[in-house]
C-alpha positions as CSV (number, residue, x, y, z in Angstrom):
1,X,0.0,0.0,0.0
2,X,1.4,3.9,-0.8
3,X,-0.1,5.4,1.6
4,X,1.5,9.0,1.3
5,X,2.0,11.5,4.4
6,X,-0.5,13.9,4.3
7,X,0.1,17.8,3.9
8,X,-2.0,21.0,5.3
9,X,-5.3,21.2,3.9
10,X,-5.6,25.1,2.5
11,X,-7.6,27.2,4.2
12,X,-11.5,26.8,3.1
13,X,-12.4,28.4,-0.2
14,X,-14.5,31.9,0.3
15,X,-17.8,31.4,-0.5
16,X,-17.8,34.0,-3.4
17,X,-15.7,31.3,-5.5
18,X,-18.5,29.0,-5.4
19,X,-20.9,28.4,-8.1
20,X,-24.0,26.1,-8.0
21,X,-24.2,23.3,-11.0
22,X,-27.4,25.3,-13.0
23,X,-30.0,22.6,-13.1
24,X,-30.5,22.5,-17.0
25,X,-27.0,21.4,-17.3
26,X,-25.8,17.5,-17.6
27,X,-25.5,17.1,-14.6
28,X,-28.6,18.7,-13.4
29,X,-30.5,16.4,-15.5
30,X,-28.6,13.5,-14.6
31,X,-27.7,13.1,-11.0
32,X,-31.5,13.0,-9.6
33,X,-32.6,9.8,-11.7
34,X,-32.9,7.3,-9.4
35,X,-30.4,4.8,-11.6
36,X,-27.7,7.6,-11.5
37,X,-26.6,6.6,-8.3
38,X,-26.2,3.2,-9.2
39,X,-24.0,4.1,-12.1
40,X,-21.8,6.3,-10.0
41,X,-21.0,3.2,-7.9
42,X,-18.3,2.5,-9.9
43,X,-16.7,5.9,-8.8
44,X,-17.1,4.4,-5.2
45,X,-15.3,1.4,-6.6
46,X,-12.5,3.4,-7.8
47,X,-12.7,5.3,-4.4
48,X,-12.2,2.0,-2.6
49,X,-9.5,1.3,-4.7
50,X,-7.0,4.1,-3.7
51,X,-5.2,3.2,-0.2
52,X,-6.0,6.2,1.8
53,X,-9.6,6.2,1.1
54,X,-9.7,2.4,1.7
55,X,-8.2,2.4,5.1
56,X,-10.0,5.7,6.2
57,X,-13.2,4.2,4.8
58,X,-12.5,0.5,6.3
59,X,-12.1,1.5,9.5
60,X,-14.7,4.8,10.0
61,X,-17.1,4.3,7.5
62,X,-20.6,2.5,8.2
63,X,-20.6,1.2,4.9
64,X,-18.1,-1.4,6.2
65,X,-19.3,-1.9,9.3
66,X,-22.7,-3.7,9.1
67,X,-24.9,-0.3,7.8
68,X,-24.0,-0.6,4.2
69,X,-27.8,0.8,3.1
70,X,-27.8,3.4,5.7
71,X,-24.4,4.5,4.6
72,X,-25.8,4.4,1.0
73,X,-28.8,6.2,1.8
74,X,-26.6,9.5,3.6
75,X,-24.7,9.5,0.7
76,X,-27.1,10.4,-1.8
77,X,-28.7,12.4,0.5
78,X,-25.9,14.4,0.6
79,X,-25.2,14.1,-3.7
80,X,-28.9,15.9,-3.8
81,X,-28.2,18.4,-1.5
82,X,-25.1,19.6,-3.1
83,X,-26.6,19.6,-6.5
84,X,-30.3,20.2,-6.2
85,X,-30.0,22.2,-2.7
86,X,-29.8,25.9,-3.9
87,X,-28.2,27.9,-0.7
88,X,-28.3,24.7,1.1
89,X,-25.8,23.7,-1.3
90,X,-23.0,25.4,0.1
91,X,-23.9,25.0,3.7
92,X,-23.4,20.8,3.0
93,X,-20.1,21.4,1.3
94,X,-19.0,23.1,4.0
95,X,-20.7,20.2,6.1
96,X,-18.6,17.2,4.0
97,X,-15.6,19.3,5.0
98,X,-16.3,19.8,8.5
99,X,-17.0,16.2,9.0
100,X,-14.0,14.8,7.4
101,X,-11.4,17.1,9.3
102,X,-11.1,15.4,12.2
103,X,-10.6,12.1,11.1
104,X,-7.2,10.7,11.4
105,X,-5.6,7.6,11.7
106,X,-2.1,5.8,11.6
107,X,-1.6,3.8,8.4
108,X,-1.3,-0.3,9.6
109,X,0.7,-0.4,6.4
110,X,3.4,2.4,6.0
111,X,3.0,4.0,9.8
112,X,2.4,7.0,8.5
113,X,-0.9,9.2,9.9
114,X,-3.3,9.7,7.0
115,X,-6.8,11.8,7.0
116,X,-9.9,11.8,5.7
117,X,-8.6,14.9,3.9
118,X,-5.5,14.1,2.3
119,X,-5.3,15.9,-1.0
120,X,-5.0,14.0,-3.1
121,X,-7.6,11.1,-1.5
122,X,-10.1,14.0,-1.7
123,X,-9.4,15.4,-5.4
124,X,-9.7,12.0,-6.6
125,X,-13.3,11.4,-4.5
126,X,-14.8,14.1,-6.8
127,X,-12.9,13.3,-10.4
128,X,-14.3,9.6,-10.6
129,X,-17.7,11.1,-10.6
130,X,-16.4,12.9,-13.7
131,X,-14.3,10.2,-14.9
132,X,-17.3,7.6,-14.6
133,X,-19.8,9.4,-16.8
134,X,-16.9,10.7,-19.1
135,X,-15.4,7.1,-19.7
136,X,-18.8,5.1,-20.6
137,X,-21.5,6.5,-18.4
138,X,-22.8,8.1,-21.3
139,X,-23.8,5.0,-23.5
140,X,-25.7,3.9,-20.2
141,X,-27.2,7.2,-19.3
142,X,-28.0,8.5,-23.0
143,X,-27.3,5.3,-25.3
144,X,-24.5,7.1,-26.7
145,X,-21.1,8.4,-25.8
146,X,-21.1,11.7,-24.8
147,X,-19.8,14.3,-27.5
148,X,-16.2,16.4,-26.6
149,X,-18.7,19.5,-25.7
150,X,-20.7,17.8,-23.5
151,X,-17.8,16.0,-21.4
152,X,-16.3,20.1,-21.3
153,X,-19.5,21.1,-19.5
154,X,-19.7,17.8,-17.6
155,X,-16.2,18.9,-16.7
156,X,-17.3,22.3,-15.7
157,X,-19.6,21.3,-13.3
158,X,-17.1,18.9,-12.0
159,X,-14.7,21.5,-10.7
160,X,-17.9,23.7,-9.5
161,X,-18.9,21.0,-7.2
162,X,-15.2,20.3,-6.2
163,X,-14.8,24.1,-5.1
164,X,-18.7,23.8,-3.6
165,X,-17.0,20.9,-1.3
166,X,-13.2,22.9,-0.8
167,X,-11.3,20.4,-2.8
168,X,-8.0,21.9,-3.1
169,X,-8.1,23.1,-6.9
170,X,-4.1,23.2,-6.9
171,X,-3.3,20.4,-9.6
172,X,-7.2,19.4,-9.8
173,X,-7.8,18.9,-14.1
174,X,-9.4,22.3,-16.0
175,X,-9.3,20.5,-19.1
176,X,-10.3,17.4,-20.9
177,X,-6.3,16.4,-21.9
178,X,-5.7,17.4,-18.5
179,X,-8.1,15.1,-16.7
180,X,-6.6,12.2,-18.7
181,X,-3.7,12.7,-17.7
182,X,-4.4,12.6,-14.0
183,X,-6.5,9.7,-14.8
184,X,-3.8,7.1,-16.4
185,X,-0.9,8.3,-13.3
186,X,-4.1,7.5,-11.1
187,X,-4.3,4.2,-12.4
188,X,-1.0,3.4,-11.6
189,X,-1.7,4.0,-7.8
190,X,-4.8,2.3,-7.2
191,X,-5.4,-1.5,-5.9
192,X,-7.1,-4.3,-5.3
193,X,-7.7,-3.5,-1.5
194,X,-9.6,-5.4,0.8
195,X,-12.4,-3.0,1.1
196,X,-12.6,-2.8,-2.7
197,X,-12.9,-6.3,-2.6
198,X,-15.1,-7.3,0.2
199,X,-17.8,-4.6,-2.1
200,X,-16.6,-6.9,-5.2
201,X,-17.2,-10.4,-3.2
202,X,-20.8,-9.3,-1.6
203,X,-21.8,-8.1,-4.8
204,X,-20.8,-11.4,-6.4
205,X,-22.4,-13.7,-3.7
206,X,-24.9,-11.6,-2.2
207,X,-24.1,-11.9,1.3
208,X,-24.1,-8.2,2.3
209,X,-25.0,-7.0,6.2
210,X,-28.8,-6.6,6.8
211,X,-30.0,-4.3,9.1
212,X,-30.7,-4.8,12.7
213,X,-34.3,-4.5,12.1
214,X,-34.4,-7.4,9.3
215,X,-35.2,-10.7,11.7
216,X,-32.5,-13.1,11.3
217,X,-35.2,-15.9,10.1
218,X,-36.1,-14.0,7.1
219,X,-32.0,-12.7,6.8
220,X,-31.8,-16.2,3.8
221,X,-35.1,-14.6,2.3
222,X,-34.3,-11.0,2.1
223,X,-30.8,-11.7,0.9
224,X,-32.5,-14.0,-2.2
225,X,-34.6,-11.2,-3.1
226,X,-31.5,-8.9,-3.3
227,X,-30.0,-11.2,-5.5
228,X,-30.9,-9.5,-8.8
229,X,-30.1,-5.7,-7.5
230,X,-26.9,-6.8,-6.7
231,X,-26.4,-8.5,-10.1
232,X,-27.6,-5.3,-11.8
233,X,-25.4,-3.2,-9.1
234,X,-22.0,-5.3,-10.3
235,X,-22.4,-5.2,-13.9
236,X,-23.1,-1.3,-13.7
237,X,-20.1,-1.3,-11.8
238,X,-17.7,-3.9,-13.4
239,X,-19.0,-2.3,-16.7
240,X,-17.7,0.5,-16.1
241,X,-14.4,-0.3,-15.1
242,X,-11.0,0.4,-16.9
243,X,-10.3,-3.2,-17.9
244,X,-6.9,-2.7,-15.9
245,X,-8.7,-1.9,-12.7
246,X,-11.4,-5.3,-13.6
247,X,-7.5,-7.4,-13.6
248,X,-6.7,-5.2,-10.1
249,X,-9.8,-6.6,-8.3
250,X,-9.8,-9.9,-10.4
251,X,-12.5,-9.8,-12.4
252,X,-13.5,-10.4,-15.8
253,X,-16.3,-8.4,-18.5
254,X,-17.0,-10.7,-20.8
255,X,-19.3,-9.9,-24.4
256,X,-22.1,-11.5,-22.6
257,X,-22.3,-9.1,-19.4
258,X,-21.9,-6.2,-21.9
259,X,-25.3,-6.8,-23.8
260,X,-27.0,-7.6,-20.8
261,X,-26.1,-4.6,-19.0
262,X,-27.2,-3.0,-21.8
263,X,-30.1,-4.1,-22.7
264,X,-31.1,-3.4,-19.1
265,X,-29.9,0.5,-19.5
266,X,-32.1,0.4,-22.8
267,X,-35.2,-0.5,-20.9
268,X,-34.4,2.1,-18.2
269,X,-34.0,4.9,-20.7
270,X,-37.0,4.0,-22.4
271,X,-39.3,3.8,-19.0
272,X,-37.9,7.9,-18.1
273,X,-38.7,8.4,-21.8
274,X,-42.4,7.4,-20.9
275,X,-42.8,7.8,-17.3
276,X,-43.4,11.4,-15.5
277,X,-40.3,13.0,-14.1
278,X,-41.9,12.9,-11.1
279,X,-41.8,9.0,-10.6
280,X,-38.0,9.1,-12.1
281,X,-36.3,11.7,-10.2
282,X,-35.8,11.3,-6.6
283,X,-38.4,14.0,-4.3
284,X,-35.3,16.8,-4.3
285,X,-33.8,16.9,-7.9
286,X,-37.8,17.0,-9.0
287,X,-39.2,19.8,-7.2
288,X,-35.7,21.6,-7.6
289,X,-35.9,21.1,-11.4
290,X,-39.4,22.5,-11.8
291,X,-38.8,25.2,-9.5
292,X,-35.9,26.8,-11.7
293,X,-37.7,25.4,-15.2
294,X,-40.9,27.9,-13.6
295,X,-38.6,30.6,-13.0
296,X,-37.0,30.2,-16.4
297,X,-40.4,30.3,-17.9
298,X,-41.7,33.8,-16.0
299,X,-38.5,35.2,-17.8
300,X,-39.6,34.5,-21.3
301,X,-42.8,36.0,-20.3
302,X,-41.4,38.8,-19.1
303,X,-39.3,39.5,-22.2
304,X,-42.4,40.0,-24.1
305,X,-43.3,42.9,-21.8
306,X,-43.1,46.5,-24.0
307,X,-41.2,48.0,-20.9
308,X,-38.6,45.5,-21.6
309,X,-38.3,46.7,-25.1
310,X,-38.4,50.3,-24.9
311,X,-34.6,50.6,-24.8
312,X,-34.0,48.9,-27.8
313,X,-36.2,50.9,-30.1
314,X,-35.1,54.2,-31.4
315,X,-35.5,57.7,-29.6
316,X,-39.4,59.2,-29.7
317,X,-38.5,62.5,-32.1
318,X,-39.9,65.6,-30.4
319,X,-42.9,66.8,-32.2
């Protein structure tokens, strides 16, 4: 493990910096359907896969330590309320932040102390989510690769929501060529660690940790009926994994696995192409979406107003 010695975080970004991801953009359409989530677990793959993250996560994080669901659940609580909170947005970066800075720990493999925000642990948090989408998200997500202009303003909204969350922008990709960059020396550093592959194994076998309030009778039951998310859960993942990082964690995508998780993705975008956003869109993202398509609405209205006008027509001539 390479565990690196971590270095002061910078002081947190002012406010004014900040901007909020506007809610017609990618990502604004994107990151409140229900089945984003899923897709993005394979950033929390690649997450798992970088040693800081994994030890931090393995020993503080719920998701390893019998709450898996609740720790899922926080998570995209927090997603949605970074994109789709408005002011609240910037009150849960600072939240993230705040809630990371204290943890600390000594590394079982180098001896060195590592943290929750190490730099570059945190930097890489928020690029998989670009990275995932950017790399083959799209053909899930739209049935199609996204085009160069559309991975610039998925990149865009990238950095926004890294400065929304104080990410420390020194060395953090502005551009496309950039972000690839980082991405193969990334490669290079990340592993098959044992929290990257306990979420591989429990995928594969379906023996994750049920919640207290599941009775351990029906624990055979519940984890059969679980079965087919977590099937659908590891090919969205595994799918959408650099085939290096697949021989990392030793697995295999075979021609087979790609047409099913396909075919699955072309069901999905067919059932938001027919269903009301209301019933695809988690409760937030919804209500935040037709709130700004509302306002964006009274705006064209008010452009037909003749007060509006009356400075771009010519001079009344004096009689």
């Amino acid at each position: 493990m390479t565990a690196t010695q971590d270095v002061s975080m910078p002081a947190v970004e002012e406010s004014d910096d900040i901007e909020l991801v506007p809610l017609d953009s990618l990502t604004g359409e994107h990151t409140g359907r229900w089945t984003f989530l899923i897709v993005d677990g394979a950033a929390f793959m690649m997450q798992a896969m970088h040693p800081v993250i994994a030890e931090i996560t393995g020993r503080y994080s719920a998701a390893f330590h019998g709450d898996p669901g609740g720790r899922a659940i926080r998570s995209v609580d927090s997603v949605l309320r970074w994109t789709y909170g408005g002011t609240e947005a910037v009150a849960e970066g600072n939240r993230v932040r705040a809630l990371h800075q204290p943890i600390t720990m000594k590394s079982a493999e180098t001896g060195k102390q590592i943290s929750a925000l190490n730099p570059e642990a945190y930097q890489w948090v928020i690029a998989t989510g670009y990275i995932v989408n950017a790399e083959g998200g799209g053909k899930l997500l739209i049935g199609r690769d996204f085009t160069d202009a559309e991975k610039d303003e998925l990149l865009r909204d990238n950095r926004r929501l890294a400065r929304l969350l104080h990410v420390p922008m020194n060395g953090y990709p502005a551009t496309r060529a950039e972000m690839a960059e980082y991405y193969e020396a990334m490669i290079d550093k990340l592993e098959g660690t044992p929290q990257a592959l306990q979420l591989i194994e429990e995928m594969q076998t379906g023996n994750v940790a049920l919640p207290p309030s599941v009775p351990k009778l029906l624990h055979p039951l519940v984890r059969r009926a679980l079965r087919p998310a977590l099937r659908f859960n590891y090919l969205s993942v595994v799918g959408l994994l650099d085939p290096r990082l697949r021989a990392k964690l030793g697995v295999t995508w075979s021609d087979a696995e790609e047409r099913q998780l396909q075919r699955i993705y072309t069901v999905i975008r067919t059932a938001y192409r027919i269903l009301p956003d209301r019933l695809t869109y988690f409760p937030l993202a919804y209500h935040a979406r037709k709130h700004h398509e509302c306002l964006e609405k009274m705006k064209q209205r008010q452009q037909k107003s003749f007060a509006y006008n009356l400075s771009e027509r010519p001079a009344a001539r004096g009689l």
